[in-house]
C-alpha positions as a LaTeX table, in Angstrom:
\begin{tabular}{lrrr}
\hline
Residue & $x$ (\AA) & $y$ (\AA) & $z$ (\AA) \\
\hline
Unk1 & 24.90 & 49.90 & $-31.35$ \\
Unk2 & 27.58 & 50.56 & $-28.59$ \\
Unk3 & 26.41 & 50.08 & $-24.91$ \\
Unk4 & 27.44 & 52.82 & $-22.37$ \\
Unk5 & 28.42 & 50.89 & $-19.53$ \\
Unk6 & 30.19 & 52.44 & $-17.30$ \\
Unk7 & 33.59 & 51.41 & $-16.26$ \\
Unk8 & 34.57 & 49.44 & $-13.31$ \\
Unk9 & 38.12 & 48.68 & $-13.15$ \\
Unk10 & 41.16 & 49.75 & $-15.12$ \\
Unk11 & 42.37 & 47.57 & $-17.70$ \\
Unk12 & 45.99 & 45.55 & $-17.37$ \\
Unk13 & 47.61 & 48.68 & $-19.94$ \\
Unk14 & 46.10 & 51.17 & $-17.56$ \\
Unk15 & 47.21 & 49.89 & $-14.28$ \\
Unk16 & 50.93 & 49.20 & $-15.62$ \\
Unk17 & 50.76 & 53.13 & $-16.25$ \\
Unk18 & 49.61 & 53.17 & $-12.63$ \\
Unk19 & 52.15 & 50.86 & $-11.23$ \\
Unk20 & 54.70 & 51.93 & $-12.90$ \\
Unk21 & 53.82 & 55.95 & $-11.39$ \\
Unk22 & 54.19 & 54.28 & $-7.79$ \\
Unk23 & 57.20 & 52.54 & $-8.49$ \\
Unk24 & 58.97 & 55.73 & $-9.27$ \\
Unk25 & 56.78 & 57.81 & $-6.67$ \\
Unk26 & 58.39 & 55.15 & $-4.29$ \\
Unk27 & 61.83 & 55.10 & $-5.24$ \\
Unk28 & 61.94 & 59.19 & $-4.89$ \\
Unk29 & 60.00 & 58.62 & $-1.80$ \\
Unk30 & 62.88 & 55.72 & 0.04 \\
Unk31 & 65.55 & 58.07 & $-0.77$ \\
Unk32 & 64.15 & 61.05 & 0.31 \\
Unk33 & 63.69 & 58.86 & 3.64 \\
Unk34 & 66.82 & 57.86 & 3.83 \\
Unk35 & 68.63 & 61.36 & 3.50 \\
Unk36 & 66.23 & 62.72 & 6.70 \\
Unk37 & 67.28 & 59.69 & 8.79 \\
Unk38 & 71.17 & 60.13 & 8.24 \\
Unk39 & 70.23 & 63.31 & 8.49 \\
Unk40 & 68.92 & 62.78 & 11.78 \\
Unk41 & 71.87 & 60.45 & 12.42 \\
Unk42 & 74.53 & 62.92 & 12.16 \\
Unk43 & 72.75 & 65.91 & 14.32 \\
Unk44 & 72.88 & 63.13 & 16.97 \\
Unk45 & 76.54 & 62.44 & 16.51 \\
Unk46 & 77.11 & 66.14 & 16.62 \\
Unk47 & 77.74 & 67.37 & 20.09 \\
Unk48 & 78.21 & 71.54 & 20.19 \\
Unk49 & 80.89 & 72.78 & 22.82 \\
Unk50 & 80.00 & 76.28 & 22.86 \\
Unk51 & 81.85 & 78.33 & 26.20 \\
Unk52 & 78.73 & 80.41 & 26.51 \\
Unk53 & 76.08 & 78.87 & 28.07 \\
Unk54 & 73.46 & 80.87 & 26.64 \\
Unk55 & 74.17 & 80.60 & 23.14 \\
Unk56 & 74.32 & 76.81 & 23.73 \\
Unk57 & 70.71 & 76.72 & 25.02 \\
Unk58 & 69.67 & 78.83 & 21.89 \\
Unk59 & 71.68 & 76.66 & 19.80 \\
Unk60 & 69.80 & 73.59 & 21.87 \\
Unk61 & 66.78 & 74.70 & 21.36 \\
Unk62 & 67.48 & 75.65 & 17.57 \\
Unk63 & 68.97 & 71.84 & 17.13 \\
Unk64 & 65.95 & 70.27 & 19.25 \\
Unk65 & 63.23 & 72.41 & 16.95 \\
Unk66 & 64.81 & 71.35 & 13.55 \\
Unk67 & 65.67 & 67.83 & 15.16 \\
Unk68 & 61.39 & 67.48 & 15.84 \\
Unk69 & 60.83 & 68.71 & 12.12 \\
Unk70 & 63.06 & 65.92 & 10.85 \\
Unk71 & 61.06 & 63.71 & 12.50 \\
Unk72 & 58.07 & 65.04 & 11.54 \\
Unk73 & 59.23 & 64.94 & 7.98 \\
Unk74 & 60.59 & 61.46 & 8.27 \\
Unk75 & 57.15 & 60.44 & 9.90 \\
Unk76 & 55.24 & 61.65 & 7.16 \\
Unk77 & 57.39 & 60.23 & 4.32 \\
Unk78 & 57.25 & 56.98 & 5.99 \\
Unk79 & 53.54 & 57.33 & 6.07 \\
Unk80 & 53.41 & 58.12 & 2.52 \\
Unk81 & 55.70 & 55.25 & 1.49 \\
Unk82 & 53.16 & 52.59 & 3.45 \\
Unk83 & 50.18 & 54.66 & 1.37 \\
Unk84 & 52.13 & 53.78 & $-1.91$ \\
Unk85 & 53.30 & 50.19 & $-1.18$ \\
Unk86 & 49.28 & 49.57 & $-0.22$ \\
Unk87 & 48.22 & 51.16 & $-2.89$ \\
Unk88 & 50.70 & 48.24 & $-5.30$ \\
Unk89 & 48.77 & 45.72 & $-3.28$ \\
Unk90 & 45.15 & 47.00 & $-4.34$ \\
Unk91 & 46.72 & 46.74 & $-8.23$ \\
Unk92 & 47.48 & 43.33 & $-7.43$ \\
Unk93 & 44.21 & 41.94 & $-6.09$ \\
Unk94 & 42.41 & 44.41 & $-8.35$ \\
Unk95 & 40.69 & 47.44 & $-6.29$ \\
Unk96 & 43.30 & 49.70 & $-7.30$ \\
Unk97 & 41.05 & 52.87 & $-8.42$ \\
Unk98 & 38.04 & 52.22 & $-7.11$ \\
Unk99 & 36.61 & 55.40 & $-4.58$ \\
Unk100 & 36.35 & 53.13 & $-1.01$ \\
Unk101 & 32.62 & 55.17 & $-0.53$ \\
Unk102 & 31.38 & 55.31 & $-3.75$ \\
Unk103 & 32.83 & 51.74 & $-5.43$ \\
Unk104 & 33.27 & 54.73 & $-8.29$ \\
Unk105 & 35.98 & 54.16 & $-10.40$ \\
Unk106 & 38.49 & 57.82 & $-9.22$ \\
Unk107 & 39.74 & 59.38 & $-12.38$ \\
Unk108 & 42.32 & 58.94 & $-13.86$ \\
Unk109 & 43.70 & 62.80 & $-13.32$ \\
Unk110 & 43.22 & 62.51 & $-9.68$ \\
Unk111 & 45.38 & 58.92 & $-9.58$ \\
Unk112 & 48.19 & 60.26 & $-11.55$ \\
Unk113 & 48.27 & 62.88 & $-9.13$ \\
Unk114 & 47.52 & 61.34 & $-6.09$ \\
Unk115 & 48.29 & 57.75 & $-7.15$ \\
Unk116 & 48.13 & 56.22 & $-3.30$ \\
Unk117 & 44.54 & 57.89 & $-3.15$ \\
Unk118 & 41.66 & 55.60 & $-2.18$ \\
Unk119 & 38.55 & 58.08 & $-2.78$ \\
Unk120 & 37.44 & 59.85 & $-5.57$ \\
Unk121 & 37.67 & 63.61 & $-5.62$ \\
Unk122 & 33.95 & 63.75 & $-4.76$ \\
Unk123 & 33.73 & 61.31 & $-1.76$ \\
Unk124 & 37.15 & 63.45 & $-0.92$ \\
Unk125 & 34.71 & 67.01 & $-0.45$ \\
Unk126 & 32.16 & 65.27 & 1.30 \\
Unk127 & 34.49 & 63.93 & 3.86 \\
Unk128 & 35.23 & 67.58 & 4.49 \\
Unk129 & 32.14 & 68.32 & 5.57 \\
\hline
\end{tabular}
């Protein structure tokens, strides 16, 4: 007679699989960092001497629009990088998986594809509304 308990926390196995997803999430995630900031770094070193002054203010304003996406970008990423490197600590005091409004374990699916996540895809549609 097998009990149907329902799960509440991965096994050791399954959260290596996890681990090891953030680990190379996080690695892709660094570098991706680090190629907006130099980036970044070299459209400051670059100065434009155009003669006409109103291409230079189009080619300011081009350069100052592109230079606020890069930061956006590199904003975000860094964001995301915190979200990963968090979501390592919850596998190593052992709430990695479980929905933060529910106490749910999320699905497996959902944390291979959103491995940093911290809700389940239900609590994550009734935050929505």
């Amino acid at each position: 007679m097998s009990e149907n308990v329902e799960k509440t926390r991965y096994s050791e196995a399954e959260l290596k699989e996890f681990e090891e997803i953030i680990l190379a999430k996080l690695e892709q995630a660094e570098n991706e960092l680090k190629i907006l900031k130099e980036s970044l770094s070299k459209r400051d070193e670059s100065g434009t001497d155009a003669t006409s002054t109103t291409s230079k203010v189009l080619e300011d304003g081009a350069d100052t629009a592109e230079k606020e996406n890069l930061n956006q970008l590199a904003a975000r990423q860094q964001k995301f990088i915190i979200n990963l490197e968090n979501a390592l600590v919850r596998i190593k005091n052992g709430t990695y998986g479980i929905c933060r409004n529910t106490g749910k374990l999320i699905s497996k699916e959902r944390l291979r594809a959103v491995p940093h996540t911290t809700l389940s895809i239900e609590a994550k549609l009734n935050e929505r509304k």
